[in-house]
DRENVOLO-125365 format. One record per residue (C-alpha): x, z, y; residue number from 1; residue in one letter. Coordinates in steps of 0.5 Angstrom, whole numbers, padded with zeros to 4 digits, m for minus. Last residue first. Layout:
BEGIN
+-------+-------+-------+-----+-----+
!     x !     z !     y !   n ! res !
+-------+-------+-------+-----+-----+
!     X !     Z !     Y ! NUM !   a !
...
+-------+-------+-------+-----+-----+
end
This chain:
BEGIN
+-------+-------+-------+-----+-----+
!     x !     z !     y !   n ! res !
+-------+-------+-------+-----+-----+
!  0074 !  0016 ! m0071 ! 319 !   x !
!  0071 !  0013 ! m0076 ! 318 !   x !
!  0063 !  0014 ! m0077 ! 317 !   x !
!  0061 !  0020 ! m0081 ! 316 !   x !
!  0055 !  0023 ! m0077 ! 315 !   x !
!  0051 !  0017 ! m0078 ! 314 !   x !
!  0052 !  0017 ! m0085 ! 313 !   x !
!  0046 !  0021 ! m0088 ! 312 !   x !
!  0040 !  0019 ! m0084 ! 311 !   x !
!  0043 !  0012 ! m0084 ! 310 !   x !
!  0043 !  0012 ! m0092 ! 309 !   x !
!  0036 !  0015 ! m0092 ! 308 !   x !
!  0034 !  0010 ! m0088 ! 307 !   x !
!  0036 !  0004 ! m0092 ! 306 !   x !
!  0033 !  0008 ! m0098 ! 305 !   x !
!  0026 !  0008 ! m0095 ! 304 !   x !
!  0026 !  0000 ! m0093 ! 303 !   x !
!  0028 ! m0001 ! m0101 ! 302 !   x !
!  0024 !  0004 ! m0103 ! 301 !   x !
!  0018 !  0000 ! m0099 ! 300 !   x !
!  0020 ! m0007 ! m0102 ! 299 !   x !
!  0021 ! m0005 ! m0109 ! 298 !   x !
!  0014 ! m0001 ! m0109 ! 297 !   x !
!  0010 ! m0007 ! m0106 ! 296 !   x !
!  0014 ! m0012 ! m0110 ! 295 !   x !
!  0013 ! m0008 ! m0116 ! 294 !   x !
!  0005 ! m0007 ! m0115 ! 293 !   x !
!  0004 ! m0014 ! m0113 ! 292 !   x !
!  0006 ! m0015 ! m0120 ! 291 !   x !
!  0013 ! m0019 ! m0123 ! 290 !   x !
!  0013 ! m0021 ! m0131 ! 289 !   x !
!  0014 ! m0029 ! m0129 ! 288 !   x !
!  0018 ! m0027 ! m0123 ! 287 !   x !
!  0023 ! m0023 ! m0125 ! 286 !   x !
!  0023 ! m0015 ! m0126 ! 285 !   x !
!  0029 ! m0012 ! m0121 ! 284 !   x !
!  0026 ! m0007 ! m0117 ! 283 !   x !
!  0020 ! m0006 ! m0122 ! 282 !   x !
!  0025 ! m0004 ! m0127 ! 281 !   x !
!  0021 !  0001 ! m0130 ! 280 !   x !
!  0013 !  0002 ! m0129 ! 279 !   x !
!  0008 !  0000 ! m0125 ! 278 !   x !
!  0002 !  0002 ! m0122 ! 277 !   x !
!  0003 !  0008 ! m0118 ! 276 !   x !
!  0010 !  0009 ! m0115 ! 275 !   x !
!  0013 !  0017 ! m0116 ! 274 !   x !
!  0017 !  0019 ! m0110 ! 273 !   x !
!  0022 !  0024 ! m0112 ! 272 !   x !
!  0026 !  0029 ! m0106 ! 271 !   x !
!  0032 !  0032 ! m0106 ! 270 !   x !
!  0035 !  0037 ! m0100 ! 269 !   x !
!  0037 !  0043 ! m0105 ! 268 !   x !
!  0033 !  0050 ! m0105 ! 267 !   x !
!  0035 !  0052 ! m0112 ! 266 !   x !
!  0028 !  0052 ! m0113 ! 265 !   x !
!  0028 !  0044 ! m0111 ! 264 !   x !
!  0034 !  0043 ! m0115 ! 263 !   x !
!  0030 !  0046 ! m0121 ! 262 !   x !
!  0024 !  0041 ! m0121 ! 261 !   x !
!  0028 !  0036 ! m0118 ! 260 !   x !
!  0031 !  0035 ! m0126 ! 259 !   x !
!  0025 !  0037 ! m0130 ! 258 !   x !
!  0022 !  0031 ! m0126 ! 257 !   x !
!  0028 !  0027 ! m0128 ! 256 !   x !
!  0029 !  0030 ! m0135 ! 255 !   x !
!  0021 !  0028 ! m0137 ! 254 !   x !
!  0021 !  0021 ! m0133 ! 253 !   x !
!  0027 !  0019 ! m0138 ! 252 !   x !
!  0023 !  0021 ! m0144 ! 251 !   x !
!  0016 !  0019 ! m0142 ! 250 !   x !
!  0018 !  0012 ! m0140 ! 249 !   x !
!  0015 !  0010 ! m0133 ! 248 !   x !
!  0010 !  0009 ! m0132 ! 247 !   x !
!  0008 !  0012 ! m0125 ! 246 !   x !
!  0014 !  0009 ! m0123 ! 245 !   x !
!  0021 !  0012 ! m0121 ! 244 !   x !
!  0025 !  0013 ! m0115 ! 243 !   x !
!  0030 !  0019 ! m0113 ! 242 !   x !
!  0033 !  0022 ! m0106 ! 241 !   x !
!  0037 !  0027 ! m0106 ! 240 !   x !
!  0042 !  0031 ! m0100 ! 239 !   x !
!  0049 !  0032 ! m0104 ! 238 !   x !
!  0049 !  0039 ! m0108 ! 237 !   x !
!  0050 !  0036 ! m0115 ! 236 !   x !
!  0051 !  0041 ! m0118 ! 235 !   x !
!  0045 !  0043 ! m0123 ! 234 !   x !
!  0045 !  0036 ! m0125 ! 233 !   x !
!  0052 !  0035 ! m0127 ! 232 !   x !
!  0048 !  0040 ! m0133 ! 231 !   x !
!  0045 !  0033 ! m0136 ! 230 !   x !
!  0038 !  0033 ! m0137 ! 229 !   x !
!  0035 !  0036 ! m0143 ! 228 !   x !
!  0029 !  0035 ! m0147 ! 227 !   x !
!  0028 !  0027 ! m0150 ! 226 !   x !
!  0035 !  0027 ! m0149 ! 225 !   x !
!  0038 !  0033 ! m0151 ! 224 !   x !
!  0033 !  0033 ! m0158 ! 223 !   x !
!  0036 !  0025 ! m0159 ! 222 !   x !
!  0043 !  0028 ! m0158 ! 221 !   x !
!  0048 !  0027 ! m0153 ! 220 !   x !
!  0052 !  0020 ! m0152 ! 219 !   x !
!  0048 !  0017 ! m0147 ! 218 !   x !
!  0049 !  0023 ! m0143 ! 217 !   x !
!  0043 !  0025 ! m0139 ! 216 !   x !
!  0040 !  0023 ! m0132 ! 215 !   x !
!  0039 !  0017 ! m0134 ! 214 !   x !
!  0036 !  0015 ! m0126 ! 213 !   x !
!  0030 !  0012 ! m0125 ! 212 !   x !
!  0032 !  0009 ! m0118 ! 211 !   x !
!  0037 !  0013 ! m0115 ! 210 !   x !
!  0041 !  0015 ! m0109 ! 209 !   x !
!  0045 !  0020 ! m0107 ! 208 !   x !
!  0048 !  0023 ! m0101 ! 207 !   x !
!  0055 !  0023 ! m0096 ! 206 !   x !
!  0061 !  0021 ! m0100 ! 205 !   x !
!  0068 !  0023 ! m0099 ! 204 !   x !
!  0070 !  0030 ! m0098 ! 203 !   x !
!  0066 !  0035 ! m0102 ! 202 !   x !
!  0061 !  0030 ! m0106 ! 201 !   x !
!  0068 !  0027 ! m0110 ! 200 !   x !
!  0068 !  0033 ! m0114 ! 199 !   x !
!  0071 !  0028 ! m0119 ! 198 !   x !
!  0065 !  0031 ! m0124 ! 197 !   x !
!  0060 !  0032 ! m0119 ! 196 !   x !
!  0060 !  0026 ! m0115 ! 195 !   x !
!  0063 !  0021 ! m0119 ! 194 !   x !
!  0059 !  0024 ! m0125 ! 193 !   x !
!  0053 !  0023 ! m0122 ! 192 !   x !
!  0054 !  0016 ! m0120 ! 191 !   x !
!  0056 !  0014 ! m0127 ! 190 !   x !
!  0050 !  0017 ! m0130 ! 189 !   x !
!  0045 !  0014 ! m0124 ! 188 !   x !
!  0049 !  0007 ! m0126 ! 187 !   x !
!  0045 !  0009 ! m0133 ! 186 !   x !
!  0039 !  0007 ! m0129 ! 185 !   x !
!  0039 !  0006 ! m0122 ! 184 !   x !
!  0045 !  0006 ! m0118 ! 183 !   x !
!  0047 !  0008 ! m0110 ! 182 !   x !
!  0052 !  0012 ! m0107 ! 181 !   x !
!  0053 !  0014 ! m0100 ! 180 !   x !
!  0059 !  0013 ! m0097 ! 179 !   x !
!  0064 !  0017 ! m0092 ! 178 !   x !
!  0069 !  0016 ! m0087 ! 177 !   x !
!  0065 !  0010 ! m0084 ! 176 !   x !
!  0065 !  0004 ! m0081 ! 175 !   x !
!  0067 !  0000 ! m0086 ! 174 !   x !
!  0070 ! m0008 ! m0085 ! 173 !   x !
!  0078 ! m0005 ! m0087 ! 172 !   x !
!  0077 ! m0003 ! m0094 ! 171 !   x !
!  0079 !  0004 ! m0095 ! 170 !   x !
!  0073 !  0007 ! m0096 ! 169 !   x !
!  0071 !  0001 ! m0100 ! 168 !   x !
!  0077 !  0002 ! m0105 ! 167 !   x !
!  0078 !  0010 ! m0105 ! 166 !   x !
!  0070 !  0011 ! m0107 ! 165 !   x !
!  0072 !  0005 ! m0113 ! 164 !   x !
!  0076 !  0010 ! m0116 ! 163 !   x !
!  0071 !  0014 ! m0118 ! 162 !   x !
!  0066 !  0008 ! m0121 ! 161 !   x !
!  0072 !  0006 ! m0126 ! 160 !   x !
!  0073 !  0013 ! m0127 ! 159 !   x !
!  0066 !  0014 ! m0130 ! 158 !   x !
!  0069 !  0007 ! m0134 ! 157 !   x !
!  0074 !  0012 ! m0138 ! 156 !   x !
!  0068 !  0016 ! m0141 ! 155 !   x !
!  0065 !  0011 ! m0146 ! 154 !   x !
!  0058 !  0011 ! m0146 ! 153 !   x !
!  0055 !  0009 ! m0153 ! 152 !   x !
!  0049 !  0004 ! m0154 ! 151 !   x !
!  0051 ! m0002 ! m0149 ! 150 !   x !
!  0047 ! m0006 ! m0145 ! 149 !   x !
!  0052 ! m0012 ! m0143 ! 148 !   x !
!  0058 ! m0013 ! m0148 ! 147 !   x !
!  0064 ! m0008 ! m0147 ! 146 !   x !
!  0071 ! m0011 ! m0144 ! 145 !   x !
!  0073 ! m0005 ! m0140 ! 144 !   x !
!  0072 ! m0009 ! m0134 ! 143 !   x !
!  0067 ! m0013 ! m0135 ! 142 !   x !
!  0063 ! m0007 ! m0136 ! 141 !   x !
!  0065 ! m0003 ! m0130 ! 140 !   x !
!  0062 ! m0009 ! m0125 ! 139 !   x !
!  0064 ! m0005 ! m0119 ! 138 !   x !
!  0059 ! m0006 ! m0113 ! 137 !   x !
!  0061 ! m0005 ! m0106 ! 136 !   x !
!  0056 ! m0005 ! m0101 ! 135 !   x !
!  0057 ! m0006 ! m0093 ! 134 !   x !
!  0051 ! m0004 ! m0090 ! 133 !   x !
!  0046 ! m0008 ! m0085 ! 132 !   x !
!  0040 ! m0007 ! m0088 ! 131 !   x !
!  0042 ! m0015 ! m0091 ! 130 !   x !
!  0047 ! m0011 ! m0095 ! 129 !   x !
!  0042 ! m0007 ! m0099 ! 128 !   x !
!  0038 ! m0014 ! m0101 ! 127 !   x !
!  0044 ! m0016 ! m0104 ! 126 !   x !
!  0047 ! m0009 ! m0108 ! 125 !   x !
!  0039 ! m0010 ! m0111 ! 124 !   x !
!  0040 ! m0018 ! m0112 ! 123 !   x !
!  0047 ! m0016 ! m0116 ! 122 !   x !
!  0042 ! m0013 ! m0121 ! 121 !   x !
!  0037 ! m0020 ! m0123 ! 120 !   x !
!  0044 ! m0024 ! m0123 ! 119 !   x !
!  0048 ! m0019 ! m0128 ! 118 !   x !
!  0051 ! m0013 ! m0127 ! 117 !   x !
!  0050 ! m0010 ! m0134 ! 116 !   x !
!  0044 ! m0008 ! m0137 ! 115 !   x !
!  0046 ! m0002 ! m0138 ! 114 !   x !
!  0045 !  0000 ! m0130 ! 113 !   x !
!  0050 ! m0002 ! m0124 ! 112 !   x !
!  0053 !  0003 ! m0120 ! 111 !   x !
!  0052 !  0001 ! m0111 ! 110 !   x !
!  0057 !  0004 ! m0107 ! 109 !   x !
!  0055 !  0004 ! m0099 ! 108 !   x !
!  0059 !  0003 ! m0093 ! 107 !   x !
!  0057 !  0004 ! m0087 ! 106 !   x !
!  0058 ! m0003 ! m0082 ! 105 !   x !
!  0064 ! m0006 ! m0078 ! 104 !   x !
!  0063 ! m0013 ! m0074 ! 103 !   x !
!  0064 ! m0020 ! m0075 ! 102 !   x !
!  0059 ! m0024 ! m0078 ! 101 !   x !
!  0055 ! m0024 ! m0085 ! 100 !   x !
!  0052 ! m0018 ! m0087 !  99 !   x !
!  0057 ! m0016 ! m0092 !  98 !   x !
!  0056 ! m0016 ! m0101 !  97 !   x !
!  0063 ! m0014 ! m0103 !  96 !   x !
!  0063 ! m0016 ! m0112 !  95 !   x !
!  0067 ! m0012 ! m0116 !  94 !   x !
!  0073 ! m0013 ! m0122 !  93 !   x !
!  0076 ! m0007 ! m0124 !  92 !   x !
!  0083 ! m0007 ! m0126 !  91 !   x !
!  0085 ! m0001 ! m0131 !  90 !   x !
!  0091 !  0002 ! m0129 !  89 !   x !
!  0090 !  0008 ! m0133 !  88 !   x !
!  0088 !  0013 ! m0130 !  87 !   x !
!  0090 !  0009 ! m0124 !  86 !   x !
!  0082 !  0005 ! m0123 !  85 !   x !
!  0085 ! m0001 ! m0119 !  84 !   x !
!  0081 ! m0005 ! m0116 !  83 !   x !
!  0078 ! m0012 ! m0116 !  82 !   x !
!  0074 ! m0016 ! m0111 !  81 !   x !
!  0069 ! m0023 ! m0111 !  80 !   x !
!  0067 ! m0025 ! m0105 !  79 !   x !
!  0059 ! m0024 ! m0102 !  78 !   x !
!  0056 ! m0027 ! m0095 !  77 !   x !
!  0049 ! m0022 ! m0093 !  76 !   x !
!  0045 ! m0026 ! m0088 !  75 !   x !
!  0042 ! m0020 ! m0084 !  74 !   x !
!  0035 ! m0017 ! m0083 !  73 !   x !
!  0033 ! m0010 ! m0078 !  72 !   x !
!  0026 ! m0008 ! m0082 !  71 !   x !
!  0020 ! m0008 ! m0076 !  70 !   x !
!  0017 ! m0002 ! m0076 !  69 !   x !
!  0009 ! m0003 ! m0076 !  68 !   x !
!  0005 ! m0001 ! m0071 !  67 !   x !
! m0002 ! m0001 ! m0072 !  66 !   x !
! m0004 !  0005 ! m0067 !  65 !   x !
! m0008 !  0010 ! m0071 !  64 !   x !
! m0005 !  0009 ! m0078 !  63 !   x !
!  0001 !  0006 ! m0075 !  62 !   x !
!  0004 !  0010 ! m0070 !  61 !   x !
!  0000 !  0016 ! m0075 !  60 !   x !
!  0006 !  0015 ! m0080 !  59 !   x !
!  0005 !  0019 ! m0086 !  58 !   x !
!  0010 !  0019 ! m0091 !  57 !   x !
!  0013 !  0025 ! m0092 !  56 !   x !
!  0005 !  0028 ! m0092 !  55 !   x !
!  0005 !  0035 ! m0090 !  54 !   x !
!  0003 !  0033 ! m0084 !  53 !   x !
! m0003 !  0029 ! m0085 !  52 !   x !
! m0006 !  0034 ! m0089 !  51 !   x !
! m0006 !  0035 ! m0097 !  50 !   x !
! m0012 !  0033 ! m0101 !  49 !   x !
! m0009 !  0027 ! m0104 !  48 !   x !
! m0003 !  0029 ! m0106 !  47 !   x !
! m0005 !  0035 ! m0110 !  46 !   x !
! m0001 !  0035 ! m0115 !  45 !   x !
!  0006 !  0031 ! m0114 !  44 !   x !
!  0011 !  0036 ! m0118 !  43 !   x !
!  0006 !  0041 ! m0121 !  42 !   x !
!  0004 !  0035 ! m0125 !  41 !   x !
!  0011 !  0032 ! m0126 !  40 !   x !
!  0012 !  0038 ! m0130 !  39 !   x !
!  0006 !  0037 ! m0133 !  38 !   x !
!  0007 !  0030 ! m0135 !  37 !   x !
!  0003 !  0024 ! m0134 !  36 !   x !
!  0005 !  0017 ! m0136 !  35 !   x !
!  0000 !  0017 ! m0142 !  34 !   x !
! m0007 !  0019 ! m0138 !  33 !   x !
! m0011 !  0024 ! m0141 !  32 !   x !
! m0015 !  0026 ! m0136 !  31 !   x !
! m0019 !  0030 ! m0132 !  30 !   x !
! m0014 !  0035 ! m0131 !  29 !   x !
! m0017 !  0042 ! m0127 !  28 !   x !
! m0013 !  0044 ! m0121 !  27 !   x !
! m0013 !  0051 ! m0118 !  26 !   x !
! m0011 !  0050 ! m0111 !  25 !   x !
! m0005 !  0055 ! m0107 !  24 !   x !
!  0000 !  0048 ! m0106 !  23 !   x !
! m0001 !  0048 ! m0114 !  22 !   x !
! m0004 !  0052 ! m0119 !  21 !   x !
! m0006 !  0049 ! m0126 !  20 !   x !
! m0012 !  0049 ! m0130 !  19 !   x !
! m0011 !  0046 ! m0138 !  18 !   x !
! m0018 !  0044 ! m0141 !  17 !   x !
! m0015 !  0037 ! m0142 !  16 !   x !
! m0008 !  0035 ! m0143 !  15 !   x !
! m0005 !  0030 ! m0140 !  14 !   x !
! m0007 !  0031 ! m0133 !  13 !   x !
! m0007 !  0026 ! m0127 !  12 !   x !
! m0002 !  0025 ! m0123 !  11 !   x !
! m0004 !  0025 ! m0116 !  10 !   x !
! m0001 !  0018 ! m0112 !   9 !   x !
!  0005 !  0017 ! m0107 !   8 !   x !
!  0009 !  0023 ! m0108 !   7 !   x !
!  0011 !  0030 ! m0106 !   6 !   x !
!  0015 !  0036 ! m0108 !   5 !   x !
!  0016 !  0041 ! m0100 !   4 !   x !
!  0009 !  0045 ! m0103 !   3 !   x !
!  0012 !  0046 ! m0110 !   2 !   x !
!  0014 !  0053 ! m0109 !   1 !   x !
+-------+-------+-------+-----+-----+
end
C-alpha cells in the first residue's frame, strides 16, 4: 500500500521494541530520533534497501555515465501589480516575476507564508521565475492591512488568492490556459482552498505544490492542530507534490504525512519527499544560519518542482 510513498532518507523509529511491515519487510526501530513519526515510518521506510526502479529519484545517466541535466537559467525582471478580489473589491497588490525578454511562458501562482511576502520569501517566486515560468505572487496581507505573522486567519484573503488565478490567466505574456499553484507554509492553506474551496482544480489550474504546508486551519483548535488535517484535503484531486525536512516541526509533519497517507489510499497522484538534515524554512533560511544541507535541499526541490510544473502544464498552452 505504500510501495509508490518514497523519500531521500529512511526514517528511523521513535518508538523501541515496535516492528513495522512495509514494501513486504519487517522493520525493527533502532532509534529514538525526535523528527520521526510512525505514519512518516510507513511512508519512507525502507528506502535504502529498494532497487534502483523503485527509487523516484534514480538517475543511471548520471550514476553510470556522469551526465547531469543542465537546469534552463533566466534573468528574471519583476513589476509591481494589483488586482481586484471582487468579493468586496478589495484591491490586492502583487509583484509579476518574468524572464526577461519577449516571449510568453506557463504561469505560476505562488502564495506567501505567515511571514508575509517579505525579501527572503519574494526569493522563492524569483528563482521559479528564472526556470522560465511567469509567477504571480499576491501579497494578501498588505492587502487587508494585517501585520506580518499573523495568529488568526481571516477568511476573506482566501479569495484574495482566488482572484489572483483570473488575473494571471488573463495576463497577456502566459502561455497557457491553466496554472499550477505554488506556496509554502500557511500559503499551502490558502492554496489549498483556491483548489477546493473555489473549485478552481476543475478548470483552472493544473497541479499543486508546497513546501511544508499548514495543512490545517489557523483557527482550529490546538487538539485539530496537532491531530487533524484539513478536510480540503481529502479533495484535493490535483496531481501532488510536497516538501518538507527531516526536522521538520512534529505537529506540522504529522498532518502532512497523515495527509499523503490517505491521498496515496485514495489512489491520487501525490508525492512527499522528505530532506534529510534540515529542518523548516530551509528554502528561505539566510546566510548567517544557512547549512550545506539547506542549499542541497532548496536547489534540488527548486529544479524538481520546475519539472513537475512543465510536466503538468504542457498540455494546456493557448490556443
Amino acid at each position: 500500500m505504500y510501495k509508490s510513498v518514497v523519500s531521500l532518507f529512511t526514517v528511523p523509529a521513535l518508538f523501541l521494541g515496535l516492528t513495522l511491515n512495509a514494501n513486504s519487510q519487517n522493520i525493527t526501530p533502532n532509534s529514538t530520533d525526535p523528527s520521526d513519526t510512525a505514519v512518516g515510518r510507513l511512508l519512507n521506510a525502507p528506502v535504502n534497501t529498494l532497487p534502483a526502479k523503485d527509487k523516484f529519484w534514480w538517475d543511471s545517466d548520471w550514476y553510470d555515465d556522469g551526465k547531469l541535466q543542465v537546469p534552463t537559467n533566466y534573468d528574471v525582471v519583476e513589476r509591481e501589480t494589483s488586482y481586484i478580489n471582487e468579493d468586496d473589491d478589495t484591491e490586492v497588490p502583487a509583484i509579476i516575476y518574468r524572464p526577461e525578454g519577449e516571449g510568453k511562458f506557463p504561469g505560476i501562482l505562488f502564495q506567501h507564508g505567515r511571514r508575509g511576502l517579505d525579501e527572503p520569501v519574494k526569493r522563492l517566486a524569483r528563482r521559479m521565475a528564472a526556470r522560465g515560468f511567469i509567477v504571480l505572487a499576491p501579497d494578501v496581507y498588505s492587502a487587508r492591512f494585517i501585520d506580518r505573522f499573523p495568529l488568526e486567519h481571516l477568511d476573506e484573503t482566501e479569495g484574495d488568492v482566488n482572484a489572483g488565478v483570473d488575473f494571471l490567466l488573463n495576463l497577456p505574456d502566459v502561455s497557457t490556459s491553466k496554472i499550477c499553484l505554488y506556496s509554502h507554509t500557511r500559503g499551502g492553506y490558502y492554496t489549498l482552498k483556491v483548489a477546493v474551496k473555489y473549485k478552481r482544480q476543475e478548470n483552472d489550474v493544473a497541479c499543486y505544490v508546497s513546501f511544508y504546508p499548514h495543512w490545517q486551519n489557523p483557527n482550529a483548535t490546538e487538539p485539530e492542530q496537532v491531530y487533524r488535517y484539513a478536510s480540503d484535503v481529502d479533495q484535493l484531486a490535483l496531481p501532488t507534490l510536497i516538501f518538507m525536512g527531516e526536522y521538520e516541526q512534529y505537529q506540522r509533519r504529522r498532518s502532512m504525512e497523515t495527509g499523503v497517507k490517505f491521498m496515496k489510499d485514495a489512489g491520487k497522484d501525490v508525492r512527499l519527499i522528505i530532506y534529510p538534515g534540515v529542518g523548516r524554512g530551509f528554502d528561505f533560511r539566510t546566510p548567517n544560519v544557512r547549512t550545506f544541507a539547506d542549499d542541497l535541499a532548496t536547489k534540488d526541490s527548486i529544479l524538481r518542482t520546475a519539472a513537475f510544473f512543465r510536466r503538468h502544464l504542457a498540455d494546456w498552452g493557448k490556443k
